[in-house]
C-alpha positions as CSV (number, residue, x, y, z in Angstrom):
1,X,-10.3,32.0,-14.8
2,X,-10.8,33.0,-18.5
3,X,-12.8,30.8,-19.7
4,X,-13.9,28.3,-16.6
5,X,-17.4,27.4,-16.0
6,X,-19.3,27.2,-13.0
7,X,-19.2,23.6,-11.8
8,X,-23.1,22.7,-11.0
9,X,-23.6,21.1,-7.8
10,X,-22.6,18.0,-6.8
11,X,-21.1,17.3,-10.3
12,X,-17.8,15.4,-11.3
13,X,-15.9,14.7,-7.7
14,X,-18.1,12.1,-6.0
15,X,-15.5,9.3,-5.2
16,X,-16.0,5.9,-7.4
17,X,-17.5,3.1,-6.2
18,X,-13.8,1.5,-5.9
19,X,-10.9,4.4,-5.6
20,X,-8.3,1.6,-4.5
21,X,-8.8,0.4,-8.3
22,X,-9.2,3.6,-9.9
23,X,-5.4,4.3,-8.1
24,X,-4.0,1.6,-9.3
25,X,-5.0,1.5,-12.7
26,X,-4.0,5.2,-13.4
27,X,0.0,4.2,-11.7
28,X,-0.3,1.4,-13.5
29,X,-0.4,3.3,-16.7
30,X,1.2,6.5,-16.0
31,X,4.3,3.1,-15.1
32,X,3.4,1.6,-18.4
33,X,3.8,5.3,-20.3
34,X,7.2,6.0,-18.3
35,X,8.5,2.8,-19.7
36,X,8.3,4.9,-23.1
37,X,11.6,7.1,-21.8
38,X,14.0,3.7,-21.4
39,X,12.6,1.2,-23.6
40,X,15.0,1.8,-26.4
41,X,18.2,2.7,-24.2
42,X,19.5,-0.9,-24.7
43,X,19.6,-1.4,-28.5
44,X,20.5,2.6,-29.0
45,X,24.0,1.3,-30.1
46,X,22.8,-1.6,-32.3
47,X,19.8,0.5,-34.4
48,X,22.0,1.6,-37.2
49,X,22.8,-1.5,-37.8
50,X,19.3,-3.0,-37.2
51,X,17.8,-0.3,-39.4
52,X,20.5,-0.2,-41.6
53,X,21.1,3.6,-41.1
54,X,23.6,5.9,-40.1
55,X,23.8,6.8,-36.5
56,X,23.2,10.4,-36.3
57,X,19.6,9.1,-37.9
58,X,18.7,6.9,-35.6
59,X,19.3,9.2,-33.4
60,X,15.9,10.5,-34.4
61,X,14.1,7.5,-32.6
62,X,14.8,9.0,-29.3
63,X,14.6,12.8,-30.3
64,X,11.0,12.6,-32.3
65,X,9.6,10.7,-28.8
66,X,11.2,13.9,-26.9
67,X,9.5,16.3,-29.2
68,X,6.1,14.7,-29.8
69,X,5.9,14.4,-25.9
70,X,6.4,18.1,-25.6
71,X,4.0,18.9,-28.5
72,X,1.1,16.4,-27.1
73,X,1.6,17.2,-23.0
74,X,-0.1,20.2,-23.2
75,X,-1.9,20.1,-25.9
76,X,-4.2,16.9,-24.4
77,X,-3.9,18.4,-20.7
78,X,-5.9,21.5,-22.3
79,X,-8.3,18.8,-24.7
80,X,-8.9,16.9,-21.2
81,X,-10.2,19.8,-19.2
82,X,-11.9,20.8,-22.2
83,X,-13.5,17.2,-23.8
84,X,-13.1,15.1,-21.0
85,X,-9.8,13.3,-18.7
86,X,-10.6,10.0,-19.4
87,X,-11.6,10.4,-23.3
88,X,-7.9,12.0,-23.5
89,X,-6.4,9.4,-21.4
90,X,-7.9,6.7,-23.6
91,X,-6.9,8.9,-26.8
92,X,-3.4,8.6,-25.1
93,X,-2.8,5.0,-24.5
94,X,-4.6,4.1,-27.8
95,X,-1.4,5.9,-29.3
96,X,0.9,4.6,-26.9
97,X,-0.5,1.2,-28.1
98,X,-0.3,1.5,-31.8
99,X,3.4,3.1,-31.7
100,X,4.3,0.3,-30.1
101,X,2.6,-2.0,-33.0
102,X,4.4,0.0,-35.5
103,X,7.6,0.0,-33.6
104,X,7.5,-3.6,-33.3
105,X,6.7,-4.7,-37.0
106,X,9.5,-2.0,-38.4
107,X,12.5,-3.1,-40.2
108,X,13.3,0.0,-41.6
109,X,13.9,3.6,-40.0
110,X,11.3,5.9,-40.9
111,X,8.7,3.6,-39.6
112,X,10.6,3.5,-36.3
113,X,11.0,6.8,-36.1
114,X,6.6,7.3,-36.9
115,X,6.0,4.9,-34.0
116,X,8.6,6.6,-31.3
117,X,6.3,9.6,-32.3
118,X,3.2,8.2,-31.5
119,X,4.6,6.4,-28.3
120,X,5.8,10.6,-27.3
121,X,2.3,11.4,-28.1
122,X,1.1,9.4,-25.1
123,X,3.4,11.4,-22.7
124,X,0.2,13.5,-21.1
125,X,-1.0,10.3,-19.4
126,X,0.6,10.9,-15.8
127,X,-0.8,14.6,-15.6
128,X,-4.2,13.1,-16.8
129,X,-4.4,10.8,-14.8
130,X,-3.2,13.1,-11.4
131,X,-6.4,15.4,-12.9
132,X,-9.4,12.8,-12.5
133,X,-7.6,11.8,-9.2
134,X,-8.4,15.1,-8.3
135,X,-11.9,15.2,-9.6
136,X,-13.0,11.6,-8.9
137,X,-11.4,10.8,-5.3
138,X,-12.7,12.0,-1.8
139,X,-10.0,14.5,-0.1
140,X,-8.3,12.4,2.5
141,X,-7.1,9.8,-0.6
142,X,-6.0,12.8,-3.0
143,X,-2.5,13.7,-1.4
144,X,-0.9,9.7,-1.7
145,X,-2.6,9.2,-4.5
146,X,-1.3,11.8,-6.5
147,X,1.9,11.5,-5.1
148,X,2.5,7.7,-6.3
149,X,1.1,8.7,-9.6
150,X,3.4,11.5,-10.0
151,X,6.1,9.3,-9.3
152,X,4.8,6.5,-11.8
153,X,7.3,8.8,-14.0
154,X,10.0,7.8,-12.5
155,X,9.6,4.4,-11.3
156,X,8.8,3.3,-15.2
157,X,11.8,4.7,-16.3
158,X,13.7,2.7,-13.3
159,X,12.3,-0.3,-14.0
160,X,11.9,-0.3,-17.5
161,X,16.0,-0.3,-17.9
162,X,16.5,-3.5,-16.7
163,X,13.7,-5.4,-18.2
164,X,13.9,-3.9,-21.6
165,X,17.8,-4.9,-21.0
166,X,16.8,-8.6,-20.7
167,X,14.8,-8.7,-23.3
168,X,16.9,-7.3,-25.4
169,X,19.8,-10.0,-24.4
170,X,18.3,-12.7,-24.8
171,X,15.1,-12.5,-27.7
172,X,15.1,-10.6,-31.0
173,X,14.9,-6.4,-30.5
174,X,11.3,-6.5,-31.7
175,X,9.9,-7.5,-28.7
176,X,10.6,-5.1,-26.8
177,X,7.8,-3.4,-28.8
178,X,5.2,-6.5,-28.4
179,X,5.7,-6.5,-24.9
180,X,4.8,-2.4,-24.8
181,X,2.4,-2.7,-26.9
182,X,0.6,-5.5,-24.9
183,X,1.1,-3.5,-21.4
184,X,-0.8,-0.6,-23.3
185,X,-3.7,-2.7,-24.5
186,X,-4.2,-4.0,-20.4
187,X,-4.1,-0.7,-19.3
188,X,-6.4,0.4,-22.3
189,X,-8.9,-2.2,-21.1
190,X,-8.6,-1.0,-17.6
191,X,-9.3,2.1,-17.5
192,X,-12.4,1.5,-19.7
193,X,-13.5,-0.9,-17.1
194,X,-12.5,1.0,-13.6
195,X,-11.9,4.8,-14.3
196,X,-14.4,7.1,-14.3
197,X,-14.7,10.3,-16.6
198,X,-15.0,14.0,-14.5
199,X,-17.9,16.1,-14.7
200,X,-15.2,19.0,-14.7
201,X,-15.3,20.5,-18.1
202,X,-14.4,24.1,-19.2
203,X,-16.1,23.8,-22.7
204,X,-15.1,26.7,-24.8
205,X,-13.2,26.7,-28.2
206,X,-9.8,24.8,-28.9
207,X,-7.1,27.6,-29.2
208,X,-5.8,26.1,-32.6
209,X,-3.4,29.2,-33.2
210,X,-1.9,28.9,-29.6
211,X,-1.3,24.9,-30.2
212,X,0.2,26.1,-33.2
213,X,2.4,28.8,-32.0
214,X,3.9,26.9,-28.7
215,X,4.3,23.4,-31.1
216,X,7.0,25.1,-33.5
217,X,8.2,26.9,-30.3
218,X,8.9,23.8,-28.2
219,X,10.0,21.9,-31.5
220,X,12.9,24.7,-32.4
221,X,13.7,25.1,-29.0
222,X,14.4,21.6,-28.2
223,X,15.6,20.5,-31.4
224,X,18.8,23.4,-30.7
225,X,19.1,21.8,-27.3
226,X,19.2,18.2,-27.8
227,X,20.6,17.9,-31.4
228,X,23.1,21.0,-31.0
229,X,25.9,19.3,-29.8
230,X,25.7,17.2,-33.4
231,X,25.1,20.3,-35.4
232,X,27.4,22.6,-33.8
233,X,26.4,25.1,-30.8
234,X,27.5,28.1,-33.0
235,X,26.0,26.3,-36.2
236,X,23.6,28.6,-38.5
237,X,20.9,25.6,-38.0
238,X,21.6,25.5,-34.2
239,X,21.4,29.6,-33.7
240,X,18.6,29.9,-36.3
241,X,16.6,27.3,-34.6
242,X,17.4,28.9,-31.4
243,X,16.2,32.4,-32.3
244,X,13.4,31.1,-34.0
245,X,12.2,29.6,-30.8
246,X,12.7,32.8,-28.5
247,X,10.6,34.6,-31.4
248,X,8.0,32.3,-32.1
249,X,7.7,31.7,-28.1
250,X,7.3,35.8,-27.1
251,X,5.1,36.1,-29.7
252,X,2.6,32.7,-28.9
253,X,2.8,34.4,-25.2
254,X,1.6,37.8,-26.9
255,X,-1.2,36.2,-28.7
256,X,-2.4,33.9,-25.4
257,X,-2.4,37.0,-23.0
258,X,-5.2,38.6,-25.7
259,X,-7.5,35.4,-26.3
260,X,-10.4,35.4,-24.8
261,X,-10.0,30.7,-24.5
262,X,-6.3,30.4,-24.7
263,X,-4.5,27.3,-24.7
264,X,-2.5,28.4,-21.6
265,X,-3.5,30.5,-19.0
266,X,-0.2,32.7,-18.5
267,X,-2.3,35.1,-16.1
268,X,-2.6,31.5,-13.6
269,X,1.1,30.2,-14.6
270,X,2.4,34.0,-13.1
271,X,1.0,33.0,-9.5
272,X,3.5,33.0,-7.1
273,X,2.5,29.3,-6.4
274,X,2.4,27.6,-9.9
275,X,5.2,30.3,-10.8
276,X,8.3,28.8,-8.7
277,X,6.9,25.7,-8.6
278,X,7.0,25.3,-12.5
279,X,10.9,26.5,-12.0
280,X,11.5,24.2,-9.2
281,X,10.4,21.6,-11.6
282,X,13.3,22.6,-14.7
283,X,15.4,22.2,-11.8
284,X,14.9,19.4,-11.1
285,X,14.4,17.7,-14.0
286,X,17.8,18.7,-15.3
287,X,19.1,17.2,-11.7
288,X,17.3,14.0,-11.7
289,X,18.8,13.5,-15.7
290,X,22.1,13.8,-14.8
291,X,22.0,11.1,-12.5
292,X,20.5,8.7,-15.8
293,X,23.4,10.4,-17.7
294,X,26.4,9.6,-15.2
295,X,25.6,6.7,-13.1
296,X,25.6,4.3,-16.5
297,X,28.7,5.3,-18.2
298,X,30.6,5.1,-14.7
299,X,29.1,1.2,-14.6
300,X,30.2,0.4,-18.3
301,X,33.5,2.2,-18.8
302,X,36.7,-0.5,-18.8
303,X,37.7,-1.0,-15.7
304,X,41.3,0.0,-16.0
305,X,40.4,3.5,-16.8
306,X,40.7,3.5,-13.4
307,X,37.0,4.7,-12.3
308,X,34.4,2.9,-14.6
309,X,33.4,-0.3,-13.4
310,X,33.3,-2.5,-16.8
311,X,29.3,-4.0,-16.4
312,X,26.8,-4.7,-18.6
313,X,23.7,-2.4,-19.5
314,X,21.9,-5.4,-18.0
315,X,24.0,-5.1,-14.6
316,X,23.2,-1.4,-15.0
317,X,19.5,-1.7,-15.2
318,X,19.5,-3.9,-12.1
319,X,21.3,-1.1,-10.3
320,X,19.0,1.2,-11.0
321,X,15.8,-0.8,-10.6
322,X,15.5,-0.2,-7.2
323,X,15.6,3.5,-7.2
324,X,12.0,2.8,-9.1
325,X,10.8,1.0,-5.7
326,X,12.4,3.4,-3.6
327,X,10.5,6.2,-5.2
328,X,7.0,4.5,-5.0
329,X,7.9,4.0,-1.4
330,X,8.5,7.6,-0.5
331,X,5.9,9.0,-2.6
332,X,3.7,7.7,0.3
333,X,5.7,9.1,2.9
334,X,5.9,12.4,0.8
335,X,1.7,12.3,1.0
336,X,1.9,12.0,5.1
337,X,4.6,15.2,5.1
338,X,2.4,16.9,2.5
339,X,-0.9,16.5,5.0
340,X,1.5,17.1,8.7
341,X,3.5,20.5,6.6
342,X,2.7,21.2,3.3
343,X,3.7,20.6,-0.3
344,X,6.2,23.3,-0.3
345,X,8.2,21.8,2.8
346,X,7.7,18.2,1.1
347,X,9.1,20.1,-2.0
348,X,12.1,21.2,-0.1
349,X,12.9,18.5,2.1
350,X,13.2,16.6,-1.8
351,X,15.3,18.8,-3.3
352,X,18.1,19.0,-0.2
353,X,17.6,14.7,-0.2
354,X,18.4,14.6,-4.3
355,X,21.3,17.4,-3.7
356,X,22.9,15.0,-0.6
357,X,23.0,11.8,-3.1
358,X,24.9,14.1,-5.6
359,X,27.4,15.1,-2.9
360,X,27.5,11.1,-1.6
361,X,28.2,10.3,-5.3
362,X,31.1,12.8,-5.6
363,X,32.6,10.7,-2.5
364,X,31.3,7.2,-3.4
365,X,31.7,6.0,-7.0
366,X,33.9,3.2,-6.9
367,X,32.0,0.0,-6.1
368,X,28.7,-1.0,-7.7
369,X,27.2,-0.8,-4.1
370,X,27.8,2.9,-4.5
371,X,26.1,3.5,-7.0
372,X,23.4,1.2,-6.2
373,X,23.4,3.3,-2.8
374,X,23.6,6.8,-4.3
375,X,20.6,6.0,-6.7
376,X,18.6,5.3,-3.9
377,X,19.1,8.4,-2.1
378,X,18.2,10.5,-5.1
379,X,15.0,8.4,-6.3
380,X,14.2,9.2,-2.4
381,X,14.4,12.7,-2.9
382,X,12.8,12.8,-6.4
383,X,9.9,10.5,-4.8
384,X,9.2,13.3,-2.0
385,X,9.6,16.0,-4.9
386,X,7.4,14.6,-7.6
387,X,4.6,13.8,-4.9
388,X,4.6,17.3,-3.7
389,X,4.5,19.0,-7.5
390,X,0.9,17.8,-8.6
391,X,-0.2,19.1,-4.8
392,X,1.0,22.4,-5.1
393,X,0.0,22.6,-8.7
394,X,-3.6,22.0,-7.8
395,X,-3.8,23.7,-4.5
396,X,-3.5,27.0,-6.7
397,X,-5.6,26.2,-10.0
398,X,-9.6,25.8,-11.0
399,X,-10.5,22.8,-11.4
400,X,-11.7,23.2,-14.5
401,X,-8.0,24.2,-15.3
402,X,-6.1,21.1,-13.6
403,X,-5.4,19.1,-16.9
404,X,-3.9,22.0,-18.8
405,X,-1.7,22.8,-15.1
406,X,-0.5,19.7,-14.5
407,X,0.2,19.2,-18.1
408,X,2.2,22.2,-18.0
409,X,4.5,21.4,-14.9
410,X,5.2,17.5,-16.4
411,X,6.8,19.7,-19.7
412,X,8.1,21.9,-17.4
413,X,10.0,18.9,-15.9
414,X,11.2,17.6,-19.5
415,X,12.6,20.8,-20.6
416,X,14.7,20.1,-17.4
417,X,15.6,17.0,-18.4
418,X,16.2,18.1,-21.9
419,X,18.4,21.2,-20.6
420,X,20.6,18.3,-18.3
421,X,21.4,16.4,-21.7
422,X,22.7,18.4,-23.8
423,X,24.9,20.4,-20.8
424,X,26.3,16.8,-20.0
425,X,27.2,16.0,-22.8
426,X,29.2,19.0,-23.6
427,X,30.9,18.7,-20.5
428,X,31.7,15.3,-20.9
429,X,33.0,15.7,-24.5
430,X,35.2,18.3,-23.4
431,X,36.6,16.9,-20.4
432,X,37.8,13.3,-21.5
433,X,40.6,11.1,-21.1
434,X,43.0,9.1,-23.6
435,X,42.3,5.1,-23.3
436,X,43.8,3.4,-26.0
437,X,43.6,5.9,-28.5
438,X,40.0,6.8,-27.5
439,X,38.9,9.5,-26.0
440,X,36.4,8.7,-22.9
441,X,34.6,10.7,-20.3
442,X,36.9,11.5,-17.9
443,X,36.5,11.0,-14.3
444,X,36.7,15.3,-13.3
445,X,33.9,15.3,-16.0
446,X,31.9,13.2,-14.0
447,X,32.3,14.8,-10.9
448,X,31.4,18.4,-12.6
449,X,28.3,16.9,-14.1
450,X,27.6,15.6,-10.5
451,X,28.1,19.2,-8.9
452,X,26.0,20.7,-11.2
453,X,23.3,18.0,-10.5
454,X,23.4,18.9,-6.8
455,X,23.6,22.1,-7.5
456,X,20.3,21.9,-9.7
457,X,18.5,20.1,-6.7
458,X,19.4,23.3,-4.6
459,X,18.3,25.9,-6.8
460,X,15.0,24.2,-6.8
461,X,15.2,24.2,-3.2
462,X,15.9,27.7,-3.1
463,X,12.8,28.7,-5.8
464,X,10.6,26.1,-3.8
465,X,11.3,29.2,-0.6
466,X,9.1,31.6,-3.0
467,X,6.5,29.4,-2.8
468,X,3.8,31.0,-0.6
469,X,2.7,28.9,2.5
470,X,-0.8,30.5,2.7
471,X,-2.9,31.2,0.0
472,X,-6.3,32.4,-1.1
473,X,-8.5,29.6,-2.5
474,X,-8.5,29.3,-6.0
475,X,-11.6,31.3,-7.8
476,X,-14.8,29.1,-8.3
477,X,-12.7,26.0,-5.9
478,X,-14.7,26.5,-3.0
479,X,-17.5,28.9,-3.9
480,X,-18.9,27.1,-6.9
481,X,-19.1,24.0,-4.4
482,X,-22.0,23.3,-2.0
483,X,-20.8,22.8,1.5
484,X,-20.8,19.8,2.5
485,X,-19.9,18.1,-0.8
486,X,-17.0,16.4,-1.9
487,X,-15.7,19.1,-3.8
488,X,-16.1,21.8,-1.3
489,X,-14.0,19.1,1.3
490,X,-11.3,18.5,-1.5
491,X,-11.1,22.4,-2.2
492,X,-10.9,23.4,1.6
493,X,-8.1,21.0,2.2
494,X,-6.3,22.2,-0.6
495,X,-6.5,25.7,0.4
496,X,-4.9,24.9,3.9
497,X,-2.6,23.0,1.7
């Protein structure tokens, strides 16, 4: 590793006096952070008028979240391995927190669209918090535990639909905010009280010019995807931004392969191991989005267009709660394949689950029990997929390096995400249907957007194959460990991982 140090003995991975807590303090807010992605969904139609603004503005409060999350994810997973886990995850919630604040006392849209951006800052929280699991808990806990942390990204975005739906129903848009804000402040206090901080430090010098470089990077690059459909696709601002980001990208990987401390280690990212699995992971992000995309325009469209279903976005939050469960569920069962097979076969047996609840949804998507059903199936596969990630991440990594990895795969998942988006919705305003002299989605629009979401989950199953099964431990895991010690334990199960 360029620029790891040796771990001394015994330092950083004894297990807390109460990992039970520890557990369920970090889901708890790696839940709370995940609420961040649906907390707004609900009023998205009402802001212009609420902030008396035009729409394509307010579009901003979702799109600066998007980019401030891919800016801070991993930019913090580096400071964490670097400055300390739990002084970053602290850093994190404390924005989080006051985002929220500002979110919730603003009538206007600029300071909406300042909190969103300091709510996306807190994004790095789930692959934090899966890096002091690794440091902090004793081997046989570390597989289920990471597993229902990596889910925690899921089951707050699940969950977080309906109750931000109610609230918004019934009491004044604001407190959404309050209630956010108030979530962050008990997990703040929390993991002040319960986690502990990791020994495992790299040290070292901040790479301020590689922060730099892969900011504007991500920024252009996801600024092309998710506002192009608004600009244009063949729009100078959407090409320029475009190129810009394939230029300023190649030449940030340039400048990272010749520092001696760089921000990103591309030499570890080109392992075969954190290689596919960083591609499985684009995959399926983009397929677990499409399923946010479709399933709640097929539960709100009229019902004589023949295929939507005419409910509420509170009837479609309570649809899609219980995927949230389902996934928390499975993450354990994901843990008990991971120890019996591997990550990689957890990995796969995900990504063929999430590609059978697209192909069910193709066949079933008339009846709100459908879709109820079909969510269900696809948070079971995303709950064995996301628990196998973080395992297979760290299985091939320093540990000195497992902030800055994990980071990495969680952006790897939003680009996925942000890729899903922006093809949806092209395919979706193209292929539409007449209703009253509107034009809506139509129902062969759905069904493409569906295929392509299966066949997402399949081409992650088919890069998960190029993971290897066997692997060399990772320098300085098991060596810079005493046997005997928790670390060496945690290191040797990983490497039969």
């Amino acid at each position: 590793m360029s620029d790891a140090l040796t771990r001394p003995a015994g330092a950083g991975t004894t297990a807390p006096p109460r990992p039970n807590a520890v557990v369920a303090v970090l889901a708890l807010a790696g839940i709370v952070v995940s609420l961040m992605q649906t907390l707004v969904i609900p009023i998205v139609p009402e802001l212009p008028k609420l902030l008396d603004a035009p729409a394509s503005d307010t579009a901003w409060a979702v799109t600066a979240t998007l980019l401030a999350a891919s800016v801070a994810t991993p930019v913090v997973g580096r400071l964490g391995d670097m400055f300390g886990k739990r002084r970053m995850l602290l850093v994190s919630i404390v924005l989080l927190v006051s985002g929220s604040l500002v979110c919730a006392m603003a009538d206007s849209l600029v300071p909406m669209i300042v909190g969103r951006a300091l709510q996306g800052l807190s994004a790095a929280v789930v692959p934090l918090g899966i890096s002091i699991m690794r440091d902090a808990l004793p081997a046989d806990r570390l597989a289920g535990s990471t597993a229902l942390m990596s889910a925690s990204l899921g089951v707050g975005g699940a969950l977080g639909l309906p109750t931000a739906a109610f609230i918004a129903d019934r009491w004044d848009w604001h407190l959404l905010f309050w209630v956010s804000a108030a979530l962050g402040a008990v997990a703040l206090v929390l993991v002040l009280l319960i986690v502990p901080e990791s020994k495992v430090r790299t040290g070292g010098r901040f790479d301020l010019v590689g922060t730099v470089g892969l900011s504007a990077g991500l920024i252009s690059l996801l600024l092309a995807v998710s506002k192009g459909g608004d600009w244009g696709w063949t729009s100078a601002t959407t090409l320029g931004l475009g190129t810009a980001s394939v230029v300023i990208l190649l030449s940030w990987g340039w400048w990272e392969l010749r520092s001696p401390q760089p921000l990103v280690d591309l030499r570890t990212t080109v392992r075969p191991q954190v290689l596919f699995t960083n591609l499985a992971s684009i995959a399926l992000g983009f397929s677990m989005f499409a399923m946010s995309l479709v399933l709640p325009q097929l539960l709100q469209l009229p019902e004589q267009t023949g295929y939507g279903l005419g409910k509420s976005m509170l009837t479609v939050g309570l649809v899609l709660a219980p995927q949230g469960l389902v996934m928390m569920v499975m993450s354990a069962v994901s843990a008990k394949v991971t120890k019996a097979k591997g990550p990689k076969v957890t990995l796969m047996i995900g990504a063929l689950i999430v590609a059978g609840g697209y192909g069910l949804n193709l066949l079933l998507m008339s009846e709100v029990w459908h879709l109820v059903l079909v969510s269900c199936v696809i948070g079971a596969g995303i709950g064995f997929t996301y628990g196998a990630l973080p395992a297979l991440i760290m299985g091939a990594v320093d540990p000195t390096q497992t902030g800055a990895a994990n980071s990495l795969n969680t952006l790897m998942r939003s680009l996925g995400t942000s890729f899903a988006s922006a093809l949806a919705g092209v395919i979706l305003a193209q292929m539409t249907t007449d209703f009253g002299g509107t034009a809506l989605p139509s129902e062969s629009g759905f069904k493409v957007v569906m295929a392509i979401g299966a066949g997402a989950a399949l081409l992650a199953f088919f890069l998960a194959s190029f993971i290897p099964r066997h692997r060399e431990p990772a320098r300085g895991a098991v060596a810079d460990s005493p046997a005997g010690t928790p670390e060496a334990e945690t290191a040797t199960v990983k490497a039969q991982a």
